[in-house]
C-alpha positions in Angstrom: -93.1 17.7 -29.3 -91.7 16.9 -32.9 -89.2 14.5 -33.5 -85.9 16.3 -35.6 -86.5 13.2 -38.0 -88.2 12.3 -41.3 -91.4 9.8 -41.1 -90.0 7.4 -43.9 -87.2 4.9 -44.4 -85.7 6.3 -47.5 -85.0 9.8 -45.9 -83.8 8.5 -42.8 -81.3 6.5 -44.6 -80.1 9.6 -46.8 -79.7 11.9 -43.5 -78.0 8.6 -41.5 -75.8 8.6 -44.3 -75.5 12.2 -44.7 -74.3 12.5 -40.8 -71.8 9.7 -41.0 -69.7 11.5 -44.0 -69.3 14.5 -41.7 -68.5 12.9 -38.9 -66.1 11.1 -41.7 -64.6 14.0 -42.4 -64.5 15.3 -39.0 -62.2 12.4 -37.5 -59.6 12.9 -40.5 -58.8 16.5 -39.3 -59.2 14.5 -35.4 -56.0 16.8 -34.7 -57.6 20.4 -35.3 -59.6 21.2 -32.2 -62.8 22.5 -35.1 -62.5 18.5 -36.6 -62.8 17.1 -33.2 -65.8 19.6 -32.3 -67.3 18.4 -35.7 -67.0 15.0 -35.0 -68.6 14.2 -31.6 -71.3 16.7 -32.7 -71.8 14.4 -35.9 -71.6 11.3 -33.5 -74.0 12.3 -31.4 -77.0 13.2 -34.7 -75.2 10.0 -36.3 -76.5 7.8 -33.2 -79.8 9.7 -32.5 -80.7 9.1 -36.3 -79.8 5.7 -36.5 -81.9 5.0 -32.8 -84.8 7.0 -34.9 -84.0 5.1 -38.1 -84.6 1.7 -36.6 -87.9 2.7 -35.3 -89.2 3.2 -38.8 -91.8 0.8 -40.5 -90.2 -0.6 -43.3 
């Protein structure tokens, strides 16, 4: 089964980053029902990157 993440440290860090401004941008408009949707589902990649992130070699 393949992994929905990159196999090097650099690209990890650019998609980590990547799904933190969404989810960013998702808890300023908390109040709209489509910026709370967007920022659980960036939450949830955000935290399955990062767990994927730290098992990278450096």
């Amino acid at each position: 089964m393949a992994r929905f993440y990159v196999n090097n440290r650099r690209d990890g860090s650019r998609l980590l980053s990547s799904a933190l401004v969404i989810t960013t941008i998702g808890l300023v408009a908390h109040t709209h029902p489509l910026g709370l949707m967007v920022a659980i589902v960036g939450s949830v990649i955000s935290l399955y990157w990062w767990l994927c992130y730290c098992k990278l070699q450096g």
